[in-house]
N, C-alpha and C positions, 0 to 999 in steps of 0.2 A: 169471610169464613161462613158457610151454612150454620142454618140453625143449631141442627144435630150437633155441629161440633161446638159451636159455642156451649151448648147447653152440656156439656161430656166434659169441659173444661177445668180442669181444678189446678190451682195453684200451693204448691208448698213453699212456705217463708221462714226462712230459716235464721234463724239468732246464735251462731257460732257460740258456744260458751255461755250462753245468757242465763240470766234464772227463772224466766217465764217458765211455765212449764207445759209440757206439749197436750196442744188443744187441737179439737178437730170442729169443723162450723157445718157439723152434720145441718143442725138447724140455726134460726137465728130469733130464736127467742131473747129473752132480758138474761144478761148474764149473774148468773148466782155468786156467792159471796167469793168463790174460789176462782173462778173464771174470769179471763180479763175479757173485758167489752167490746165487740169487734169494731173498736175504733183502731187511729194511727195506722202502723204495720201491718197490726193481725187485720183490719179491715180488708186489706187485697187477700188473705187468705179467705175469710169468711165471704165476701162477696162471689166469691167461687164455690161456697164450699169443701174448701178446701183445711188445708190444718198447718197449725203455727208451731217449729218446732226449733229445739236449741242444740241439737244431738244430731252430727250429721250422719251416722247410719240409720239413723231412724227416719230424716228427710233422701234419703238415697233408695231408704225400703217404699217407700211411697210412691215409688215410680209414674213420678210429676214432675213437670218443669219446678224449678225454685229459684225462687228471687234470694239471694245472699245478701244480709245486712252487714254492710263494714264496719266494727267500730271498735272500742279499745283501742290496741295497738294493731292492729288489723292484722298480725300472726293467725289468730283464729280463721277467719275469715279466710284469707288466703289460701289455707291449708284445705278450708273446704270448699274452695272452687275449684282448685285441685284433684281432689277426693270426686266430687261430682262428675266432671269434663272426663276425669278416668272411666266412672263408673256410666257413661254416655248418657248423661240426663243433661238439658237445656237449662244454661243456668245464666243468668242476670243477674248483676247488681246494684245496690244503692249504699249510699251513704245515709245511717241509721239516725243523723243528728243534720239537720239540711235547711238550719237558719245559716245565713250567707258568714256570722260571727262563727257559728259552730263548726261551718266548713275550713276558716282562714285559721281557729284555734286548733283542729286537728292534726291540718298538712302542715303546719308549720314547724314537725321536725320530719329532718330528710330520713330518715329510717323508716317512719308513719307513708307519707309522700310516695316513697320508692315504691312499699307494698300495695298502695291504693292504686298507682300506675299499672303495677301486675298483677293484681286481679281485673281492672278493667281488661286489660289487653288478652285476660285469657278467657274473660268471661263472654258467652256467645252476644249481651248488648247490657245496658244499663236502663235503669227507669228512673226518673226525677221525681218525686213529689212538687217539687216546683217548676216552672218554666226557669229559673235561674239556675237550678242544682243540673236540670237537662240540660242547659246552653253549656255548665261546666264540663260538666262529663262529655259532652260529646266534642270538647277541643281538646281533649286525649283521645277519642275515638279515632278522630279523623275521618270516621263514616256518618253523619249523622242519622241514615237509616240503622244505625243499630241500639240510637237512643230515642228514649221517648219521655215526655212530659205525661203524664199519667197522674190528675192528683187522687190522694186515697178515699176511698168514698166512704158514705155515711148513710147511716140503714133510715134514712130520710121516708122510706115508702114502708117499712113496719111497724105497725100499731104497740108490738114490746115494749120499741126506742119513741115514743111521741111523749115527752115529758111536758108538753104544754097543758099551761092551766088557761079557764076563759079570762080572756081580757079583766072582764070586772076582778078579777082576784092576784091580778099584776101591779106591784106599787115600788117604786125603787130604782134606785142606777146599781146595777155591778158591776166595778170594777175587774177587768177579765186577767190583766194582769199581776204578778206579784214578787218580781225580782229588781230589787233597787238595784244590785250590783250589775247590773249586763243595761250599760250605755244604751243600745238600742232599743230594747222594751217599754223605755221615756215613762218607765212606772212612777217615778216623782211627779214629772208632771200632768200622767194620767188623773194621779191623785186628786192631785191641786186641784185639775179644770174640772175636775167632776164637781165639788165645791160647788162651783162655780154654777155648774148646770144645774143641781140641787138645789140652789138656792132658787134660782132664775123659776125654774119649776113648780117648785115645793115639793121636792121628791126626796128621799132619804136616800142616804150612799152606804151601800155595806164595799168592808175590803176585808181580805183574807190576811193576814202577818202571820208568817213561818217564821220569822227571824226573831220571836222573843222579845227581850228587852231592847233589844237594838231598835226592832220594826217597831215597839211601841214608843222611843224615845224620837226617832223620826215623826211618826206622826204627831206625837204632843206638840214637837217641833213645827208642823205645819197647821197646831191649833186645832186639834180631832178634840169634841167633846162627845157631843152629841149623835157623833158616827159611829155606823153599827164595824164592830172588825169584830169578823173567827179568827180564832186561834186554833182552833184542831183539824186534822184533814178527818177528811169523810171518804167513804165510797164511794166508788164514781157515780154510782147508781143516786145515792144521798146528795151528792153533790150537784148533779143535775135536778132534781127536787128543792136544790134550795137554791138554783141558777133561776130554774121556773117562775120565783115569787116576783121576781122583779119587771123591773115594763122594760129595761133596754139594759144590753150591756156594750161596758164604754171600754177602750181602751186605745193607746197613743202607739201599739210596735208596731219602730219599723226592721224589721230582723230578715224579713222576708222568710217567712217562715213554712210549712205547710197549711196553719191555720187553726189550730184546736181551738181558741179561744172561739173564734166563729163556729168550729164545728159546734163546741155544747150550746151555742146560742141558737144554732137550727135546731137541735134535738129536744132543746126547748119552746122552739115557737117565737122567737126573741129579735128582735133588729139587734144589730152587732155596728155600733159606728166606730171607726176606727179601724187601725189594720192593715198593714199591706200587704198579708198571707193569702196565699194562692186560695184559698176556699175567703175570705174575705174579698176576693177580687171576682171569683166567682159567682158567689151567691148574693153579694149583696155590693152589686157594680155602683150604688148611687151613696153608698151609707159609708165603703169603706175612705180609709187613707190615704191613696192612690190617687198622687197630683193634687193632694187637697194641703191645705193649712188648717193649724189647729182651731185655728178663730173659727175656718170653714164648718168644721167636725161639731165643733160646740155650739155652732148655729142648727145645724144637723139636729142633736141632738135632743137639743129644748123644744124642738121643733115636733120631736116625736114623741115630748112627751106631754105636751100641750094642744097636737090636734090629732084629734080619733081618726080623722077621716085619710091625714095622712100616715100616721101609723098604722091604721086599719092595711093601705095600699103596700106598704113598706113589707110586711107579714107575707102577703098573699106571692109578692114579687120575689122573696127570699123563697117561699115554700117552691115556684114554681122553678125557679134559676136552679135550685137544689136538685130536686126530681131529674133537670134533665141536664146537670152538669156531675153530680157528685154521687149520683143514689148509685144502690149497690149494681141494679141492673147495666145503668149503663156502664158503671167502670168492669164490671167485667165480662160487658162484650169489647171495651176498646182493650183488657189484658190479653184475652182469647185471641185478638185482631192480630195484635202487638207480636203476642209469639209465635203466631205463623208465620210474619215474615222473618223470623230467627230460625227457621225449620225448612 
């Protein structure tokens, strides 16, 4: 695709039913208190400049291509790929929840299944946030030029989203994870081995507990005294400010996921070990979990927080993996790329 037209290129991402509420990425400044971040989904829209929306005559008035999120019972969804392909706009889809758990808990009733089948098949191609959610989609396809791995990018090249602090003011493991119940997340024994690397270190562990009395009666259970835990969420904006204070963050999923936990750890400036999320596999090919063991991981880890010079290295290698795998520019020249061959 020439310049011109990449540069003309706007994306609408559409949330069938959702309650986000309809955003436009005129700019990409720091999102204010009402505004969601142009992370996850809304990032392919904001990377284009484009606008994230949940209403589809409002995504059909916008006269843009649109990517259709599938999720709930995917009635919605269907309905408006439907509604689009009538009203002759270029439409794609994906699956809104695209850890390998989140995909097998969906389809697994056939009414869900059925409709995910027919929106693929009527939809002009699909996009993965992972190379695994692409490989899926596209053995319904049967075309694989209609699918693409595309992961979501991250405003990595804007001074808004740079929530790094200097070095000298980084002290701490964050725990990235926070769901005991989903087997794959390995958040118990995230927990544990971080301990572990904490002590090895001298570096203090904070962890996040949503879960109340239960998440505090677990952790008493694995001997938490002196460990820092939140109990309240924050904004996302707050929340990366208090991702920032730490030297690394740790975590054990394997979900195969897109990658958030690594995404706030580049928007912070942060090595991310652990992981087997497509933006973990990405940006930080030596630090994540991919063909590692955990002994591996926690060797990794004590490692970065005990030599400057390789930690220093670890930073520089994530900034630049970032820039030229996830930053907004490139993913949407490879969206722009993407829907040309749809067209």
């Amino acid at each position: 695709m020439g310049t011109r037209r990449r540069e003309q290129f706007r994306l609408t991402v559409l949330n069938p039913g959702g309650r986000d509420r309809e955003q436009h990425f005129d700019t990409l400044e720091s999102a204010g208190e009402d505004a969601h971040a142009p992370v996850n989904f809304h990032a392919y829209a904001a990377c284009t400049q484009g606008s994230f929306q949940s209403n589809v005559r409002r995504a059909i008035a916008e006269e843009t291509p649109v990517l259709v999120l599938l999720h709930g019972d995917f009635k919605a969804s269907l309905q408006a790929v439907r509604a689009l392909k009538t009203a002759r706009r270029t439409v794609v889809v994906s699956l809104k929840e695209t850890g390998l758990h989140q995909i097998a808990d969906q389809l697994s009733d056939p009414s869900k299944l059925a409709r995910f089948v027919a929106a693929l098949h009527l939809a002009d191609g699909a996009i993965g946030a992972t190379p695994e959610s692409a490989e899926f989609f596209a053995s319904f396809n049967g075309a694989k030029k209609r699918t693409a791995y595309i992961p979501t990018p991250y405003p990595v090249e804007q001074n808004a989203w740079d929530y790094s602090l200097p070095q000298s003011q980084r002290a701490g493991i964050f725990v990235g994870t926070r769901e005991w119940d989903v087997p794959s997340r390995n958040h118990l024994a995230a927990v544990q081995i971080a301990r572990r690397i904490g002590h090895a270190a001298e570096e203090a562990i904070t962890v996040f507990n949503f879960e109340g009395a239960k998440g505090r009666r677990l952790l008493r259970a694995l001997g938490f005294a002196s460990e820092r835990v939140l109990e309240h969420k924050l904004s996302y904006t707050n929340y990366l400010a208090e991702v920032a204070r730490h030297k690394i963050v740790w975590q054990l999923d394997t979900s195969f996921v897109p990658g958030q936990v690594a995404r706030d750890a580049l928007l912070c400036g942060l090595p991310c070990v652990g992981g087997n999320g497509a933006i973990d596999r990405l940006a930080f090919p030596h630090l994540c979990g991919w063909n590692r063991s955990f002994e591996q991981l926690t060797q990794v880890a004590i490692q970065l927080c005990t030599d400057a010079s390789f930690y220093a290295d670890a930073v520089d290698e994530a900034r630049a993996n970032a820039r030229a795998r996830v930053s907004f520019a490139v993913v949407a020249r490879e969206l722009a790329d993407f829907f040309v061959t749809l067209s």
